[in-house]
C-alpha positions as CSV (number, residue, x, y, z in Angstrom):
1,X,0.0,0.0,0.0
2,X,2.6,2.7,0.9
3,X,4.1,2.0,-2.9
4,X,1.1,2.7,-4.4
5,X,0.8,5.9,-2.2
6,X,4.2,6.8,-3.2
7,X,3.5,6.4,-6.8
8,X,0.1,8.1,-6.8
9,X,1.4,11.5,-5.0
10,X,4.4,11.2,-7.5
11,X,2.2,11.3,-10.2
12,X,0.6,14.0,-8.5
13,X,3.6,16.2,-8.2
14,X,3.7,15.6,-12.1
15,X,0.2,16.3,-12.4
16,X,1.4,20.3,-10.0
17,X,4.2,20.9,-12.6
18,X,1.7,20.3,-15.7
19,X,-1.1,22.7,-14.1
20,X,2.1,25.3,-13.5
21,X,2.8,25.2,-16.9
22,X,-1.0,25.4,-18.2
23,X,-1.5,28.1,-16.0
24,X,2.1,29.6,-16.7
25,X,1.4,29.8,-20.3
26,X,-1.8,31.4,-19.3
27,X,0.3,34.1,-17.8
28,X,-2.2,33.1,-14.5
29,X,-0.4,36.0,-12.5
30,X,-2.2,38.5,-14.8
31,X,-5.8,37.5,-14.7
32,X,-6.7,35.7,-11.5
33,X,-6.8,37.9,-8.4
34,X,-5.8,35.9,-6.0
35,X,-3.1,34.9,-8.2
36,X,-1.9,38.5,-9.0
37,X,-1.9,39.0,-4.8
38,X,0.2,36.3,-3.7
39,X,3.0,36.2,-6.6
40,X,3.2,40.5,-5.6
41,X,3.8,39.3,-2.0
42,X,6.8,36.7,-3.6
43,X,8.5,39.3,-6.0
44,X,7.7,43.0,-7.4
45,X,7.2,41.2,-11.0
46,X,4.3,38.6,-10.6
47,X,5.8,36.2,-13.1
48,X,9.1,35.8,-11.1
49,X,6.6,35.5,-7.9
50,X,4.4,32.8,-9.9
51,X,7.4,31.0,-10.5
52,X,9.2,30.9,-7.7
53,X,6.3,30.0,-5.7
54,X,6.0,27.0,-7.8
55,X,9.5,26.0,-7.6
56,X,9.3,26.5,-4.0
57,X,6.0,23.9,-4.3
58,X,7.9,21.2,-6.3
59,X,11.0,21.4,-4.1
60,X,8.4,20.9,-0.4
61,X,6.0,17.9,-3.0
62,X,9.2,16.5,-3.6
63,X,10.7,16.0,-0.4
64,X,7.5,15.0,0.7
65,X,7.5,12.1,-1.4
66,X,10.9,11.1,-0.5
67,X,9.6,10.9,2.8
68,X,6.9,8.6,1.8
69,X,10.0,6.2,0.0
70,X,12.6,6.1,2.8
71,X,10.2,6.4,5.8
72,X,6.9,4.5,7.0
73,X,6.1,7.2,9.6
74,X,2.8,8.8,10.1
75,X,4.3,12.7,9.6
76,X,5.1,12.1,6.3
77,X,1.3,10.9,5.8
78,X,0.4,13.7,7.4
79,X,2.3,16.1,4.8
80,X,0.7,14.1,1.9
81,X,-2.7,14.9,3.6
82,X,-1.7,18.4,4.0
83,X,-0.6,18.3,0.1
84,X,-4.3,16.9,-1.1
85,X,-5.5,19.4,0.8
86,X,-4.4,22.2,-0.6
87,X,-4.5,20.5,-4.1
88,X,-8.2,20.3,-3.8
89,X,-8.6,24.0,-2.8
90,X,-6.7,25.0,-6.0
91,X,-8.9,22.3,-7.9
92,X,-12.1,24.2,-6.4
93,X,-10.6,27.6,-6.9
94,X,-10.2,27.1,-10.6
95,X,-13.7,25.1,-11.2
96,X,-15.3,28.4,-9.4
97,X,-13.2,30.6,-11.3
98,X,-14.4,28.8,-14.8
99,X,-18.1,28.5,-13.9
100,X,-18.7,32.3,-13.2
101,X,-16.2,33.5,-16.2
102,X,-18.2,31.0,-18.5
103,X,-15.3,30.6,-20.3
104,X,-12.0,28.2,-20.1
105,X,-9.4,30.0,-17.4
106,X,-5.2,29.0,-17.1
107,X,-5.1,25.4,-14.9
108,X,-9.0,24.2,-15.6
109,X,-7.5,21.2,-18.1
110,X,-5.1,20.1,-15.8
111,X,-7.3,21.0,-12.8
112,X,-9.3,18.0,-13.4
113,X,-6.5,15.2,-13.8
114,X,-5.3,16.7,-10.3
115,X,-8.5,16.2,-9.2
116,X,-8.7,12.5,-10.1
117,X,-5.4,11.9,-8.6
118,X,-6.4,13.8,-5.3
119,X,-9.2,11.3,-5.3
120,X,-7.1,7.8,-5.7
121,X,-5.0,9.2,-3.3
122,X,-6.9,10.0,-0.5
123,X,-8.9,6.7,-1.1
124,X,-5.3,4.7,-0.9
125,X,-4.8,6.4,2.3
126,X,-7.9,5.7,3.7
127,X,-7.6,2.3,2.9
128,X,-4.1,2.2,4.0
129,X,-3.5,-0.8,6.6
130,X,-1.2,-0.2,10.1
131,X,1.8,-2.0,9.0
């Protein structure tokens, strides 16, 4: 079971860098208020801000996961949780975002594969087994 978690928030992590770059090429930091807020707190030019809070998410994902492959310890379970969490607020910020624009918006395409992979994951750790 802790393999196939491993794999699925790996694939998840994937799934993060291909909504970066959906919503990169978007230019996200331009057209989403929320967006245009936080990458102004990161840098005085949002698109530096946009990407270094991404990097900044791929480095944390990543040694998240490499908790998950070297360690069977409930804190690393605990990040992952902490990951889908704020995975599926993104997912819900961007369905919102397209519903009242009517329109497609930057991340909605790759929203929904992070959304299925939120979902397989929390239903392996749910069904996850004390070991």
């Amino acid at each position: 079971m802790r393999h196939r978690i491993s794999i699925l928030f790996l694939l998840l992590i994937i799934a993060h860098v291909l909504h970066a770059t959906e919503e990169y090429f978007g230019k996200l930091w331009e057209i989403y208020d929320p967006a245009i807020f936080v990458c102004n707190l990161v840098s005085s030019n949002p698109e530096n801000g946009f990407f270094i809070i991404n990097i900044v998410f791929l480095i944390i994902a990543l040694v998240y996961w490499r908790l998950l492959i070297y360690k069977n310890d409930s804190p690393s379970y605990v990040l992952v949780w902490i990951w889908i969490i704020l995975q599926s607020i993104n997912v819900m910020g961007h369905i919102v975002w397209t519903i009242s624009r009517r329109a497609y918006t930057p991340g909605i395409i790759s929203a929904f594969l992070i959304l299925l992979l939120v979902i397989l994951l929390t239903k392996a750790l749910l069904a996850k087994r004390p070991e």
